[in-house]
N, C-alpha and C positions, 0 to 999 in steps of 0.2 A: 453171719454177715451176708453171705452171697443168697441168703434164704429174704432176707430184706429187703434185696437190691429185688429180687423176683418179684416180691409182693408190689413194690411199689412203681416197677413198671408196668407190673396188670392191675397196678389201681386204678380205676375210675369209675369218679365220685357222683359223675353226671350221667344224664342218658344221654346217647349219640346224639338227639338232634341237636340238645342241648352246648352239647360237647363243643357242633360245630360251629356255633354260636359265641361262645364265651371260653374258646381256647385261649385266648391272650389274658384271660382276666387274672393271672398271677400275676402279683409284684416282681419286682427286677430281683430284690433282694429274697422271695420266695424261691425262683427258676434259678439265683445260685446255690441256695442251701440243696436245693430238688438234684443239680448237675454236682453237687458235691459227695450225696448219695449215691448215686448210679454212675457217677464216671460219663455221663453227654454231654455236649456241648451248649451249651446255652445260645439261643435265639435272640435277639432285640424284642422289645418288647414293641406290640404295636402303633404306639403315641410315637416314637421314635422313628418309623417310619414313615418316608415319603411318599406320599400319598400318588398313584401313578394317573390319577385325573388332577393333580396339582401339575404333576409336571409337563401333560398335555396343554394345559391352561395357559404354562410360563413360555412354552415351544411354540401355543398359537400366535401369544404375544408378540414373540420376536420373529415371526413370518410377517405378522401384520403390519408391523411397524418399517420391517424392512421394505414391505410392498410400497407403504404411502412413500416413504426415501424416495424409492424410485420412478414414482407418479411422480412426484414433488420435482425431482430433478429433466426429467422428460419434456414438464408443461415448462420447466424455467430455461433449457436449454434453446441452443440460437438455432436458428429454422436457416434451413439451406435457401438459395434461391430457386423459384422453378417450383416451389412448395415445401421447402421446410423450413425450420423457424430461422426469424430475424433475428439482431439484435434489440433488446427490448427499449424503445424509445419511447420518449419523459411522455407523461401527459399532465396537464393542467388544470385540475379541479376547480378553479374559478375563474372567472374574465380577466381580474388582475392581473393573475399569474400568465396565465395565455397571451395578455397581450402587451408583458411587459418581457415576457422571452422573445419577439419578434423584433427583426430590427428596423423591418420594415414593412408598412401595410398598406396595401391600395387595393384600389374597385381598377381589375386588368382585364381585357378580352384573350385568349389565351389563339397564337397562329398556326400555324403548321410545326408539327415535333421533328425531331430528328434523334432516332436511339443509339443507343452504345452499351455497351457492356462497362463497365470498370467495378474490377475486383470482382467478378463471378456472378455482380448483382446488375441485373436489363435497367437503364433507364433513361428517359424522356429528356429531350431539352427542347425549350418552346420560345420563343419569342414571344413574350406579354404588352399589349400597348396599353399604358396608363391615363387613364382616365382620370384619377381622383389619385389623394394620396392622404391619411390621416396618421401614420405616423414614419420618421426618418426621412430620407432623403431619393428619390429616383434618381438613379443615376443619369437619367434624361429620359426622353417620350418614350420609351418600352424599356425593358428588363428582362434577361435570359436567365428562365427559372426550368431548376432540373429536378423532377421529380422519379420514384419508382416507376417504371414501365406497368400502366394497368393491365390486370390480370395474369402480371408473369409470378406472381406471387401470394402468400397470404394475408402480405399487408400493402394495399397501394392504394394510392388516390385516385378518387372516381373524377379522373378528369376529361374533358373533351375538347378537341379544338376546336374556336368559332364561337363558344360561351363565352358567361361573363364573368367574373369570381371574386370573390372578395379574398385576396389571400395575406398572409399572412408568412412572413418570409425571413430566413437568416441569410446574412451577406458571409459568402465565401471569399477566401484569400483571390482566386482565381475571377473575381469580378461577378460569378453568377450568383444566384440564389438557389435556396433551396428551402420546400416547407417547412415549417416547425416541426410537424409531425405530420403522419399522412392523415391521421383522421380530423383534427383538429387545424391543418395549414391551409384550409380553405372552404369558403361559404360562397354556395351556387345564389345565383341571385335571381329572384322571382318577382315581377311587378313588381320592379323598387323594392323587394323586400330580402335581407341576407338570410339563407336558410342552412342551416346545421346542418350536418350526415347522419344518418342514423344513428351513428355508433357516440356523436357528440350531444352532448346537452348543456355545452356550456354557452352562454349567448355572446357577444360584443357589444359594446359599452354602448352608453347613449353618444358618449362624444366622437368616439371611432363611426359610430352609422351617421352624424349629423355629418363631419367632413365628408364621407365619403354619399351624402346626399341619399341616403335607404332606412328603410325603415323595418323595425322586427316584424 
């Protein structure tokens, strides 16, 4: 018996390049009867094993996916004031929508600001004199509309004292106003004409530019 155990651990059946090539190519139920000869331990056979470019593949995955998370969470988080992020205010994909969030619209020249801080965010209040009004009510010949402080942040209305504007306003408990949004709460006005921000592409109605006497 120990004469057989000898032979058949110096058997081989293959030539070595061979060998290295097609070592696994026993059956599972071969490499026990082989381990039941010679007293070795039996190996897995290679179909069985996890392939270690599989598991590379599955550990890229779960970096990758973690990364976008964390994009994802970054670009949606609130922006500080002074440059980091806001909280994300509504925007309005058509005229309907846009000018039925406002509670109040007029063609206003905007006067001298006066800033303040409240709640860590810079902003603007102005005395507006109205000219037109196409929709709600003025609370009489001008309206105190408070906007973000231009340029203290990454979202503010490009506004200037001494222009014209067509704005677009919600009434506060406190009496003032405030824009809708900052990109969309107001249209600079050019030769009779209401002109969008860059960043807007939504127009105002025929009926909102006939009250307020402007044209696209």
């Amino acid at each position: 018996m120990m004469r057989v155990k000898s032979l058949v651990r110096a058997a081989n059946p293959l030539p070595a390049s061979e060998a290295g090539q097609k070592g696994d190519a026993l059956s599972d139920r071969a490499r026990a009867e082989l381990a039941a000869l010679t007293g070795t331990p039996t190996l897995p056979s290679a179909s069985r094993r996890v392939p270690r470019r599989g598991l590379l593949v599955a550990a890229g995955a779960c970096t990758a996916a973690a990364v976008i998370v964390g994009v994802v969470a970054v670009l949606n988080g609130p922006y500080e004031p002074g440059g980091g992020v806001l909280a994300d205010e509504p925007f309005y994909a058509s005229t309907a929508e846009l000018e039925e969030a406002a509670d109040l619209i007029v063609l206003a020249r905007l006067g001298a600001g006066r800033e303040e801080t409240v709640d860590g965010i810079d902003r603007t209040t102005v005395t507006a004199a109205v000219a037109a009004t196409a929709k709600g009510a003025a609370p009489g010949r001008t309206v105190e509309v408070s906007y973000t402080t231009p340029g203290s942040g990454p979202e503010t209305a490009d506004l200037a004292e001494g222009k014209e504007y067509v704005l677009l306003l919600d009434a506060q408990d406190d009496g003032r106003f405030t824009l809708v949004n900052t990109t969309q709460g107001a249209y600079g006005v050019d030769g009779g004409r209401a002109v969008a921000g860059a960043d807007n592409d939504v127009v105002l109605s025929a009926g909102v530019l006939k009250a307020l006497s402007l044209t696209l």
